[in-house]
VEXVEXKE-581986 format. One line per field, with one value per residue: x, y, z of N, C-alpha, C in turn; residue in three letters; chain; residue number from 1. Coordinates in steps of 0.05 Angstrom, whole numbers. Layout:
# VEXVEXKE-581986
n_xx (X / ...)
n_yy (Y / ...)
n_zz (Z / ...)
ca_xx (X / ...)
ca_yy (Y / ...)
ca_zz (Z / ...)
c_xx (X / ...)
c_yy (Y / ...)
c_zz (Z / ...)
code (ALA / ...)
unit (A / ...)
pos (NUM / ...)
# end
This chain:
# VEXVEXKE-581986
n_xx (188 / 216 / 208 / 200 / 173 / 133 / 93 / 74 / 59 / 18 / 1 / 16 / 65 / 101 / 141 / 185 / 219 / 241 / 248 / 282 / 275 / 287 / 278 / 228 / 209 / 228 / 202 / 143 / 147 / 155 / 102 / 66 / 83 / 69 / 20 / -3 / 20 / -18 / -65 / -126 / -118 / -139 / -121 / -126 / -157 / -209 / -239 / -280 / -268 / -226 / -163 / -136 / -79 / -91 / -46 / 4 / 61 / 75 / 53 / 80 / 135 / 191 / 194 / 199 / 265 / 271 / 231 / 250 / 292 / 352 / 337 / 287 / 297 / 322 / 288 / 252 / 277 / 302 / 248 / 215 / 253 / 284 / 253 / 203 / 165 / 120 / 57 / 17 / 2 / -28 / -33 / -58 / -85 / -111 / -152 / -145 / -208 / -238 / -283 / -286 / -288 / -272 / -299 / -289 / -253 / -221 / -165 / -185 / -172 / -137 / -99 / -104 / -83 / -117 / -186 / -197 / -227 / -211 / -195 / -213 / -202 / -246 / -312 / -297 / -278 / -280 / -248 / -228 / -207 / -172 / -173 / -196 / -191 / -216 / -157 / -146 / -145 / -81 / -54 / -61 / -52 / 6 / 25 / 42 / 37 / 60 / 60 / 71 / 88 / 69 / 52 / 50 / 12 / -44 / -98 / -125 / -128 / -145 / -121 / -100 / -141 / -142 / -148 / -123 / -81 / -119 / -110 / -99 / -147 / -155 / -193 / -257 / -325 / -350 / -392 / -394 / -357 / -334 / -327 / -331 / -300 / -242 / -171 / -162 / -126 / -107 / -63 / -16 / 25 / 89 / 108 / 147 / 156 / 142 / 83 / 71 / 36 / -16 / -47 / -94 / -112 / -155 / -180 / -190 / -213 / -226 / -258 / -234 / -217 / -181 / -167 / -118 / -81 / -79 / -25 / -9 / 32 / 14 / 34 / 41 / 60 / 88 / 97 / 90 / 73 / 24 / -35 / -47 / -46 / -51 / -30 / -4 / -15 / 3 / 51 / 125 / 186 / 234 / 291 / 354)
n_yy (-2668 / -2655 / -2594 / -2602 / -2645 / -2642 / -2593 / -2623 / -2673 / -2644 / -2600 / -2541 / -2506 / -2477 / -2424 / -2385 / -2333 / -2310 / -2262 / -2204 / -2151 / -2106 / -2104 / -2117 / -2064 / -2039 / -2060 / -2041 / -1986 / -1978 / -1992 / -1956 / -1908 / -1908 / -1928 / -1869 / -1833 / -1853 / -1853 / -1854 / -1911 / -1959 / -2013 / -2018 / -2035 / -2012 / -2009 / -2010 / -2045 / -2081 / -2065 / -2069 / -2088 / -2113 / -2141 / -2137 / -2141 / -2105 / -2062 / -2044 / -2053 / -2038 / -2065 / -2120 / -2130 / -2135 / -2175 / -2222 / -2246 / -2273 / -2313 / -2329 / -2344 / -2392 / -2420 / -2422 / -2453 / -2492 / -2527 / -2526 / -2526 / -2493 / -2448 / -2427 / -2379 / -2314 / -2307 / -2290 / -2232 / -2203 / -2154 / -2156 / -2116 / -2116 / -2080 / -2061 / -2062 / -2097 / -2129 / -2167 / -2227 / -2290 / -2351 / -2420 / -2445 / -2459 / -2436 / -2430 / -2398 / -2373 / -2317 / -2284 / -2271 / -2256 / -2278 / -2348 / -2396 / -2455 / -2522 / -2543 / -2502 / -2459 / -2427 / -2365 / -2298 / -2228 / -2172 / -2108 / -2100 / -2151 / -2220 / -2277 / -2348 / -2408 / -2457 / -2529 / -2585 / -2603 / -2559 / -2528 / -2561 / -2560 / -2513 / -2456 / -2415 / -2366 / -2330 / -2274 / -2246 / -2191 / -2165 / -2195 / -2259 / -2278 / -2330 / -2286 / -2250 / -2259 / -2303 / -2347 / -2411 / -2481 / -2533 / -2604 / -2634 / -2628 / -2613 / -2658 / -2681 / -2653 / -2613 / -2598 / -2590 / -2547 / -2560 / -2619 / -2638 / -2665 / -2637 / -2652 / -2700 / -2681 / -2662 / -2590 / -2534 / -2481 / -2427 / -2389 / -2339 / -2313 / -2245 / -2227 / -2285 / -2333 / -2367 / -2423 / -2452 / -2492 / -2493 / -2511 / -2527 / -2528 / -2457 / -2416 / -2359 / -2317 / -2267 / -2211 / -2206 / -2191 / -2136 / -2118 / -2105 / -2130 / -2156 / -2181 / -2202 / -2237 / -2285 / -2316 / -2373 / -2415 / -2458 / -2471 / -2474 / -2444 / -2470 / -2462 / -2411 / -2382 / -2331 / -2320 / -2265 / -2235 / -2253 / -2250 / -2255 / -2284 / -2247 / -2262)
n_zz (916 / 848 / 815 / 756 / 751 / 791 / 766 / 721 / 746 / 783 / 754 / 769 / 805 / 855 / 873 / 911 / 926 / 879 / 855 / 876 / 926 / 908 / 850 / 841 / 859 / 812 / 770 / 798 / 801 / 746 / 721 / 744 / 724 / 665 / 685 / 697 / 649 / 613 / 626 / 595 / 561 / 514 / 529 / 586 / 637 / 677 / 746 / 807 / 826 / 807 / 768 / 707 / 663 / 592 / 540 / 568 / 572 / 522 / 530 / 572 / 562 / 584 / 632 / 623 / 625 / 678 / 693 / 665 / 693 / 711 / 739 / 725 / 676 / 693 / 704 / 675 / 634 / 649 / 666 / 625 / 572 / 509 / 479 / 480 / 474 / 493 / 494 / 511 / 555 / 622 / 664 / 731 / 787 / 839 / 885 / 954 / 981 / 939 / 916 / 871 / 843 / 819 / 788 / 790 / 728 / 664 / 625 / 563 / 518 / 468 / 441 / 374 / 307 / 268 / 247 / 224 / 181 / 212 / 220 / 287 / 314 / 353 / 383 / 363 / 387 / 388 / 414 / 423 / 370 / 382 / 368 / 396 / 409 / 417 / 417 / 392 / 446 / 447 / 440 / 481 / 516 / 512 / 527 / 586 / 639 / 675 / 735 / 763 / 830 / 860 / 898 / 968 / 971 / 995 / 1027 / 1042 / 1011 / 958 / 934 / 888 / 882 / 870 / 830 / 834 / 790 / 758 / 702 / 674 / 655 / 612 / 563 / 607 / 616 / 664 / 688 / 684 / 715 / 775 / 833 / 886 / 894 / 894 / 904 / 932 / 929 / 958 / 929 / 959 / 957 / 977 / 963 / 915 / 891 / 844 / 805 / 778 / 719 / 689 / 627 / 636 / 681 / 729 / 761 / 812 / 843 / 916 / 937 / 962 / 1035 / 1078 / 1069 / 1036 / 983 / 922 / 863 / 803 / 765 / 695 / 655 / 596 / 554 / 493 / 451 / 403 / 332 / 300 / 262 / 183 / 175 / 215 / 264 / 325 / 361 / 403 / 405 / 428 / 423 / 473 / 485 / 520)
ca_xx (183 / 226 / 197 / 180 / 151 / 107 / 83 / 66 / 30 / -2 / -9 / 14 / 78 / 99 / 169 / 186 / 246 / 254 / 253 / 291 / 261 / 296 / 269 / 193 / 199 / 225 / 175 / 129 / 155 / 161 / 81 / 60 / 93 / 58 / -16 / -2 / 16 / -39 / -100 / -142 / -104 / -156 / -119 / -139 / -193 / -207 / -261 / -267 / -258 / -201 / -151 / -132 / -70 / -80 / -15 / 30 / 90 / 77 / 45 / 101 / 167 / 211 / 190 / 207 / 293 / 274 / 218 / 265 / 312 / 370 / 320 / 251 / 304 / 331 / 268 / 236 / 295 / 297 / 223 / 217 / 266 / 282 / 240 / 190 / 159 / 108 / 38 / -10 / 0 / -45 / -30 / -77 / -81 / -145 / -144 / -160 / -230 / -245 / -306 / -280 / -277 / -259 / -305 / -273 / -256 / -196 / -155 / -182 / -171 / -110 / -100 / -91 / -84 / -145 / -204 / -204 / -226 / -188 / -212 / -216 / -210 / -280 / -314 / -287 / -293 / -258 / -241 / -217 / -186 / -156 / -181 / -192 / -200 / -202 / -153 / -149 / -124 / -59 / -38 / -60 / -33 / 42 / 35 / 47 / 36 / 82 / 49 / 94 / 71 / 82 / 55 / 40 / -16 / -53 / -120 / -157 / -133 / -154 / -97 / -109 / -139 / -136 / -155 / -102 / -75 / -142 / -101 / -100 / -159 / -168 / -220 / -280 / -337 / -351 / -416 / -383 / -328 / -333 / -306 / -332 / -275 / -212 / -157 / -165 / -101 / -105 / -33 / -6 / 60 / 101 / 120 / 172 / 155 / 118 / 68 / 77 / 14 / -15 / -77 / -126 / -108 / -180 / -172 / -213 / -200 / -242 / -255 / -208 / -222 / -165 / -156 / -95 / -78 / -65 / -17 / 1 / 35 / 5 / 46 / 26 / 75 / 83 / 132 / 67 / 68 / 1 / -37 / -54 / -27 / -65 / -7 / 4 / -27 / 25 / 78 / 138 / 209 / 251 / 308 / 377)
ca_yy (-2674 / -2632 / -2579 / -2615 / -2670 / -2631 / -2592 / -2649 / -2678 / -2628 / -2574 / -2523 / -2506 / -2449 / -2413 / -2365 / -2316 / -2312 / -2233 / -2186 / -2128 / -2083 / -2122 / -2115 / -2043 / -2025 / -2064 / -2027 / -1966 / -1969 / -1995 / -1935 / -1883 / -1916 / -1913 / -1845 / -1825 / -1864 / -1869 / -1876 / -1926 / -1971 / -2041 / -2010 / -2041 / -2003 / -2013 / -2014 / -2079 / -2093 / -2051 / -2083 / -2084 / -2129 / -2131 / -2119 / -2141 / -2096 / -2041 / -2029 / -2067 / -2035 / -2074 / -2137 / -2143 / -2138 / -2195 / -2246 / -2243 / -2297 / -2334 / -2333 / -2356 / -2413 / -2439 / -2429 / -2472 / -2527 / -2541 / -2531 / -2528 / -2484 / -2442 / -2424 / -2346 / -2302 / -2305 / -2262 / -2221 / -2183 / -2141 / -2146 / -2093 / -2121 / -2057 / -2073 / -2079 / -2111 / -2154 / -2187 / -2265 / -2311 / -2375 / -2440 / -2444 / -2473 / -2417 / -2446 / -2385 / -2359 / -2293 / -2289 / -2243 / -2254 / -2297 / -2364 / -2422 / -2474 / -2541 / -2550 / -2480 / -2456 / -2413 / -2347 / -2270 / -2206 / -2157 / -2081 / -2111 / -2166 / -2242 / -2299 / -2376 / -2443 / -2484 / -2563 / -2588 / -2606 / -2533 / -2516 / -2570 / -2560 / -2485 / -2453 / -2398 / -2354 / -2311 / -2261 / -2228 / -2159 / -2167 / -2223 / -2262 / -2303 / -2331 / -2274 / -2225 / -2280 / -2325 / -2370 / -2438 / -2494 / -2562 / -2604 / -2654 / -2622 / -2610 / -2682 / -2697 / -2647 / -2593 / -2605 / -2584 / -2547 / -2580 / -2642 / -2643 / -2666 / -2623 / -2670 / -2722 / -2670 / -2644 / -2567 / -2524 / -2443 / -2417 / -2366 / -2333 / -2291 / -2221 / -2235 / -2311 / -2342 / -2381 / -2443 / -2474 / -2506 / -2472 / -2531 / -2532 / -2512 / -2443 / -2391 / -2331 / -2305 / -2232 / -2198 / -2201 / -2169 / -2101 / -2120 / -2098 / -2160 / -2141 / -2202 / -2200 / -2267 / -2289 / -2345 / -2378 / -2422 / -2462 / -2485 / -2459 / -2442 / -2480 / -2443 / -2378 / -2356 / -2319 / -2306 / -2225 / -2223 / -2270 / -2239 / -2274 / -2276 / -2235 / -2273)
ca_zz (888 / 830 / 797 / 721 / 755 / 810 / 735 / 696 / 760 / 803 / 744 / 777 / 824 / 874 / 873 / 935 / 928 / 858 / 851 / 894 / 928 / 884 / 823 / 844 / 859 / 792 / 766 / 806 / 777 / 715 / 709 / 747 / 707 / 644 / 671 / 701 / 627 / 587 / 635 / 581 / 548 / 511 / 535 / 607 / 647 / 704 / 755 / 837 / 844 / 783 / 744 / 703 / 634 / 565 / 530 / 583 / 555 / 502 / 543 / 592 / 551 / 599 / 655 / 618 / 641 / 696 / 696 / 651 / 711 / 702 / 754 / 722 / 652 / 688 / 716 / 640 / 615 / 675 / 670 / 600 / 554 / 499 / 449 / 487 / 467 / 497 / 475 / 526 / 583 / 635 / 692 / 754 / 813 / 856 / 907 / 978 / 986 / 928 / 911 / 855 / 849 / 789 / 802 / 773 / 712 / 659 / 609 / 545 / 496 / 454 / 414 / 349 / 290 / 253 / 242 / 201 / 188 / 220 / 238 / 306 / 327 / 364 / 402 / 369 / 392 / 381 / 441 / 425 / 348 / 388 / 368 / 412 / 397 / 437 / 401 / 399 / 470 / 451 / 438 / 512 / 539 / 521 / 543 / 616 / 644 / 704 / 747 / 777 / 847 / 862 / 935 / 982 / 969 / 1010 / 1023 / 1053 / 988 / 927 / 920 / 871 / 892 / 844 / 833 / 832 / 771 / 732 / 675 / 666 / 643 / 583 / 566 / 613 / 616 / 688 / 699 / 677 / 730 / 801 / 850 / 907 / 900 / 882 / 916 / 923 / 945 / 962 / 927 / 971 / 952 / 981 / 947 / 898 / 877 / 823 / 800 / 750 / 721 / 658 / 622 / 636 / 706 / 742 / 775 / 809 / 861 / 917 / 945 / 983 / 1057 / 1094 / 1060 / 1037 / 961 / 904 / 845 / 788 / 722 / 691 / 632 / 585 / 538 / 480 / 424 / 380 / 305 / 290 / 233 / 164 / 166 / 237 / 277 / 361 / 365 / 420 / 405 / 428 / 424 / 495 / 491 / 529)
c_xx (197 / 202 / 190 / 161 / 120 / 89 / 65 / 40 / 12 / -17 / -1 / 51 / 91 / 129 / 181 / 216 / 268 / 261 / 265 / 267 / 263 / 282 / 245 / 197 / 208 / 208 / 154 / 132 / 148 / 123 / 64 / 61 / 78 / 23 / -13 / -5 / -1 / -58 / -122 / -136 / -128 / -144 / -118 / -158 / -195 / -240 / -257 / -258 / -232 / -194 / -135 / -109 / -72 / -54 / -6 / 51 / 94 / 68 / 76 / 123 / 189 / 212 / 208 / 241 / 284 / 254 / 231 / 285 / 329 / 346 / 297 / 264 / 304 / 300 / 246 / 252 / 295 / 277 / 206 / 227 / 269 / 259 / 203 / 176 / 128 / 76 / 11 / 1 / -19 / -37 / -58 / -71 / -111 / -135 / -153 / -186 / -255 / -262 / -301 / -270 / -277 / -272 / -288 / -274 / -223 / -186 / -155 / -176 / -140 / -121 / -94 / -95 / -109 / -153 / -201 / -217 / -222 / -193 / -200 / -209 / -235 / -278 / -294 / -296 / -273 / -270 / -215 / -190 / -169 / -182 / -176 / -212 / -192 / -191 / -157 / -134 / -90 / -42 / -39 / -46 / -4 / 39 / 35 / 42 / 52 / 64 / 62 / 65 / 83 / 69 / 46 / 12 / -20 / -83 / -141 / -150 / -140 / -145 / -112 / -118 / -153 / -144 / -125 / -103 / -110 / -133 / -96 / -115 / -179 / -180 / -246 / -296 / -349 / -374 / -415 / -357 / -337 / -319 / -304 / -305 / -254 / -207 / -160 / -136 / -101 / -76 / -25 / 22 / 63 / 110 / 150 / 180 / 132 / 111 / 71 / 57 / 5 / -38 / -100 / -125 / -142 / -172 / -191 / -194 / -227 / -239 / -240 / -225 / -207 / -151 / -131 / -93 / -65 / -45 / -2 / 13 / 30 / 17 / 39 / 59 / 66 / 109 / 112 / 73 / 35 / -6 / -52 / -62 / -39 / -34 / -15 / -2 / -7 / 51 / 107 / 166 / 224 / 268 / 331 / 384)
c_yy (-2654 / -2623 / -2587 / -2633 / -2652 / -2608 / -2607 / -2660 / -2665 / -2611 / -2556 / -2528 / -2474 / -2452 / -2387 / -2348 / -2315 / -2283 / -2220 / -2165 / -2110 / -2080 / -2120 / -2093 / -2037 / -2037 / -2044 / -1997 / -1954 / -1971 / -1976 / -1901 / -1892 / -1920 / -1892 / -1831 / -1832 / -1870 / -1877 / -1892 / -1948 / -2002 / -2040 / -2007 / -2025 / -2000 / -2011 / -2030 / -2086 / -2072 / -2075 / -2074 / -2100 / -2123 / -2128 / -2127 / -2111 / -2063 / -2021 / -2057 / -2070 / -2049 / -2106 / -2150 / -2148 / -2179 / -2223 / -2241 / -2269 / -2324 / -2353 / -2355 / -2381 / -2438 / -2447 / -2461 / -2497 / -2545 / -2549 / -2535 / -2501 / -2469 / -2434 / -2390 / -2332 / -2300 / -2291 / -2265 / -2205 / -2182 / -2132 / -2133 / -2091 / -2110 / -2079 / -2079 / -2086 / -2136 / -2177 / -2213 / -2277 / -2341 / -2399 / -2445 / -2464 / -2437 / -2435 / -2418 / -2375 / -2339 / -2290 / -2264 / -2234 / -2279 / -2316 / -2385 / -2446 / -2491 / -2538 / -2524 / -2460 / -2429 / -2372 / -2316 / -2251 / -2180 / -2136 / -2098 / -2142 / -2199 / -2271 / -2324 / -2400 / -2462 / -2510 / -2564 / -2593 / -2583 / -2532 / -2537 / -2573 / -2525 / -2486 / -2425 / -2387 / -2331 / -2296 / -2243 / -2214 / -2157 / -2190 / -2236 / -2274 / -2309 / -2317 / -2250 / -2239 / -2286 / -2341 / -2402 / -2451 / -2523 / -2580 / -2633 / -2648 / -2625 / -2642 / -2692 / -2681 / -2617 / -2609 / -2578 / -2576 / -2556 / -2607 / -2652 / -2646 / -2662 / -2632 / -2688 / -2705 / -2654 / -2611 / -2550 / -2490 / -2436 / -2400 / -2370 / -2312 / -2271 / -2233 / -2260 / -2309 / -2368 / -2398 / -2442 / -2478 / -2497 / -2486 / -2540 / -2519 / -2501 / -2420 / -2369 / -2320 / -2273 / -2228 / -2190 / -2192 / -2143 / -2101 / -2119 / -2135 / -2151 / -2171 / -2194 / -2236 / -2266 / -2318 / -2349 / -2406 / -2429 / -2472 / -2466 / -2466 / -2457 / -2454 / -2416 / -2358 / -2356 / -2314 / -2283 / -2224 / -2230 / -2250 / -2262 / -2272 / -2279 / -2252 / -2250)
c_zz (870 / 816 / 776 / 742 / 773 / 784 / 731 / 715 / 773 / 783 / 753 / 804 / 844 / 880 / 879 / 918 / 891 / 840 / 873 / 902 / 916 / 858 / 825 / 848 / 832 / 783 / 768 / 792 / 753 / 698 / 724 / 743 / 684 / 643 / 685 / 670 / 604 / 604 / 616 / 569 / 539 / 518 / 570 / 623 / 672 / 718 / 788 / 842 / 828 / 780 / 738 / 669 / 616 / 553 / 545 / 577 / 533 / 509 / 553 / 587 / 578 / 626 / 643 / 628 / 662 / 717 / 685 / 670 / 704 / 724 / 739 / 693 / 647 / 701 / 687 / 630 / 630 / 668 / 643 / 566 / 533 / 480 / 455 / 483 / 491 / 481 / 483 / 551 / 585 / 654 / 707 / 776 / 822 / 882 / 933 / 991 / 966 / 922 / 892 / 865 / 829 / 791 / 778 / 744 / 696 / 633 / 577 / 508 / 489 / 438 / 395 / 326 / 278 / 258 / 221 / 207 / 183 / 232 / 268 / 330 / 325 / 384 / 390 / 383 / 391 / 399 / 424 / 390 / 360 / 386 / 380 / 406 / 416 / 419 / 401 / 429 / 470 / 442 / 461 / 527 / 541 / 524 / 571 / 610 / 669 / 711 / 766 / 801 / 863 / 889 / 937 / 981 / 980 / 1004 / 1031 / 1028 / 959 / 925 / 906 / 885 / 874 / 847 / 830 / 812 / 756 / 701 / 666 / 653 / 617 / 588 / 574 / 610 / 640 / 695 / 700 / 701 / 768 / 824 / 870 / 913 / 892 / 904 / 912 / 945 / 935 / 953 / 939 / 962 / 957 / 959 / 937 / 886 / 851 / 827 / 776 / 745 / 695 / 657 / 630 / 669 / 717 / 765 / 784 / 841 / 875 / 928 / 962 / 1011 / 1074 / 1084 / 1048 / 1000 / 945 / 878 / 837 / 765 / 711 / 658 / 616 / 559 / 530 / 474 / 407 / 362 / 303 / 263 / 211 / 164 / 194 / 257 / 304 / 358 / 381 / 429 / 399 / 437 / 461 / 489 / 519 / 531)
code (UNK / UNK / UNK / UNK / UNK / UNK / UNK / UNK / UNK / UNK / UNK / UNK / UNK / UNK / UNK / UNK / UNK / UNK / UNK / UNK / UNK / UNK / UNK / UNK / UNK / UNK / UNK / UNK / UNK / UNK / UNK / UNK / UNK / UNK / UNK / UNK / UNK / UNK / UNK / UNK / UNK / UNK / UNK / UNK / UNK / UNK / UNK / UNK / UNK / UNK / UNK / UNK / UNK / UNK / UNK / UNK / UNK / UNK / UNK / UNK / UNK / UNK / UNK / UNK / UNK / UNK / UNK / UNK / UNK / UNK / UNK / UNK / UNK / UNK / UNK / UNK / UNK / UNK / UNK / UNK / UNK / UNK / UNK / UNK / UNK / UNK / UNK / UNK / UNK / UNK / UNK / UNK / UNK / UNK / UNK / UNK / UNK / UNK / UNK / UNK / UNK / UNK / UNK / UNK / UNK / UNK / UNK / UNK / UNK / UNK / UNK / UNK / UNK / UNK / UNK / UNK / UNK / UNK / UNK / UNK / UNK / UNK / UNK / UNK / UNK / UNK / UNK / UNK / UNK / UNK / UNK / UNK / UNK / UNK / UNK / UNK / UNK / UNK / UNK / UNK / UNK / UNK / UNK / UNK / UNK / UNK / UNK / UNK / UNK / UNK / UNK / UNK / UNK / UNK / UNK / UNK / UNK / UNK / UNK / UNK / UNK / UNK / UNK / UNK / UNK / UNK / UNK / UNK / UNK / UNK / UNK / UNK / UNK / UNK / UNK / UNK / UNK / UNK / UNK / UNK / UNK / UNK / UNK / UNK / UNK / UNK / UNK / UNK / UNK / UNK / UNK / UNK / UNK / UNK / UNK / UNK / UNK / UNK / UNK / UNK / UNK / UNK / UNK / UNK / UNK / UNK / UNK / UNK / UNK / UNK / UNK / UNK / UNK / UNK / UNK / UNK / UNK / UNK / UNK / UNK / UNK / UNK / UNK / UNK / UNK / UNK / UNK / UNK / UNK / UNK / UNK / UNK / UNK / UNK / UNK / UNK / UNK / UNK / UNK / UNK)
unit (A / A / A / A / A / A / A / A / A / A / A / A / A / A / A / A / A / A / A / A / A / A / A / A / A / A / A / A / A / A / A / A / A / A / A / A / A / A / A / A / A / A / A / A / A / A / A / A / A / A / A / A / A / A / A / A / A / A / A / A / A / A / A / A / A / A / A / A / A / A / A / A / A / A / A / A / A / A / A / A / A / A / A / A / A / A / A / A / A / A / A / A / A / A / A / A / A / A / A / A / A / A / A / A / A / A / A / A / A / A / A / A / A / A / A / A / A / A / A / A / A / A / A / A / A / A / A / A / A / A / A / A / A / A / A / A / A / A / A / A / A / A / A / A / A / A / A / A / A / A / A / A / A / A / A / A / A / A / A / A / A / A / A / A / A / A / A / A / A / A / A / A / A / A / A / A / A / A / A / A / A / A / A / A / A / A / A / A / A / A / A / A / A / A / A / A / A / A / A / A / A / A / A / A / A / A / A / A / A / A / A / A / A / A / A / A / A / A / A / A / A / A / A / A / A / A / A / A / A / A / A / A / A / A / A / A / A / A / A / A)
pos (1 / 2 / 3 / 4 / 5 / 6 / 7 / 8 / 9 / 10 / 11 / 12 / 13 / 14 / 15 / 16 / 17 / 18 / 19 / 20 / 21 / 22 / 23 / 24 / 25 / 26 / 27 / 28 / 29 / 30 / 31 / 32 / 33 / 34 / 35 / 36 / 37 / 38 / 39 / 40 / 41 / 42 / 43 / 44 / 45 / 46 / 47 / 48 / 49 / 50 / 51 / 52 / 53 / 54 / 55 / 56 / 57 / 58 / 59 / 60 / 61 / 62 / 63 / 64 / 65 / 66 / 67 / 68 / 69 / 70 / 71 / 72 / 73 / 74 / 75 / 76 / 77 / 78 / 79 / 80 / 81 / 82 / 83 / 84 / 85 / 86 / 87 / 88 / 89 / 90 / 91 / 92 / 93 / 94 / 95 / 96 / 97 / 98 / 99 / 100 / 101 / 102 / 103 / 104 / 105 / 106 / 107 / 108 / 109 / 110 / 111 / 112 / 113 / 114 / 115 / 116 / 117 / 118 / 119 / 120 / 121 / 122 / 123 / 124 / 125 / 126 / 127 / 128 / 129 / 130 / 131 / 132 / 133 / 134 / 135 / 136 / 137 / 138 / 139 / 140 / 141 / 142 / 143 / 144 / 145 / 146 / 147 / 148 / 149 / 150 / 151 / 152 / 153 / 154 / 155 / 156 / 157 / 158 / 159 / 160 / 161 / 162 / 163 / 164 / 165 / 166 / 167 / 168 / 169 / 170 / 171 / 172 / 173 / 174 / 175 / 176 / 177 / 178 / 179 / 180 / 181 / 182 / 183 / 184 / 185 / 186 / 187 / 188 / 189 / 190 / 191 / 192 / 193 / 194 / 195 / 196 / 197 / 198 / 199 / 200 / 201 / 202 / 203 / 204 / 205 / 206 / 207 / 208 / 209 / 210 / 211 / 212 / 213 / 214 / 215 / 216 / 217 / 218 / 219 / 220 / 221 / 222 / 223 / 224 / 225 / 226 / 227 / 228 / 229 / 230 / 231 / 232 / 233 / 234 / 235 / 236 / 237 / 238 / 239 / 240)
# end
């Protein structure tokens, strides 16, 4: 099946060998020199089970060439086309014996500059100055998200496992949704691929059972103009 199509229908697609080794250790690098020098950094969750970065684009920039690789560009442009921007990142590093688990869920919030109000955006709340809103579905459903992975993931360290063609049928309601009749598929990816998937896709993560370290950069993007005058908090252009 090509890549748009396996998108559009599954929600979600998996893309091995798209970073070098070279290319994930600076990575690596460059976001370990930056919480060495800002541990307390207030967009810095840290816990046993999670650490965790908000902003990372914006945190650790310098990582960025290396993550817009001519690969990650042409798979933006293939699958989606032009004009596409940046609109939240977070960096996860779920250590090795890690309790954390993510139960099912869909990615129904966006960040934004400030508070208004704007029909049909709900549900607000504001995190460390930073404001978050569930827009109407048809903002979330022309975004994507890339999930870059900085080691191997599989299913005994929390790979993602996902419902499949969820994003089809909208914003549910998880008590509303029957998991009985749906395809469910564990994502494992090797060190140095990514992760496609669409925000309404239903996704969760469980605990890490073979000691084995998890490390993501989860990137979300966009080409929506916001209505009446509310702005992207982290809308950042990609640099060619």
């Amino acid at each position: 099946m090509p890549r748009t199509e396996e998108i559009h229908s599954e929600g979600f697609s998996i893309i091995n060998n798209v970073f070098t080794e070279s290319e994930i250790e600076n990575i690596i690098s460059l976001i370990e020199k930056t919480t060495g020098n800002n541990p307390e950094n207030s967009t810095f969750r840290k816990s046993q089970d999670l650490f965790a970065i908000r902003q990372f684009h914006k945190e650790v920039p310098e990582t960025l060439p290396f993550i817009f690789n001519q690969n990650v560009q042409d798979i933006i442009e293939s699958n989606f086309g032009k004009g596409y921007f940046i609109t939240k990142s977070i960096y996860f590093d779920k250590p090795e014996n890690s309790n954390w688990f993510v139960a099912y869920h869909q990615d129904l919030t966006i960040s934004v500059d400030k508070k208004a109000d704007v029909q049909n955006f709900e549900n607000w709340t504001v995190k460390q100055n930073q404001f978050a809103v569930q827009p109407p579905a048809e903002i979330l459903e022309d975004n994507f998200t890339i999930r870059i992975h900085i080691d191997k993931t599989t299913k005994d360290n929390g790979a993602l496992k996902v419902i499949n063609n969820s994003h089809s049928k909208g914003i549910v309601r998880i008590e509303n949704f029957d998991f009985k009749n749906e395809k469910e598929t564990i994502c494992e990816v090797e060190k140095g691929g990514i992760m496609i998937m669409k925000p309404l896709l239903f996704h969760a993560s469980n605990k890490t059972t073979n000691n084995e370290r998890r490390r993501v950069i989860h990137i979300e993007f966009s080409k929506k103009q916001l209505p009446s005058g509310l702005e992207w908090s982290e809308k950042t252009i990609l640099q060619n």
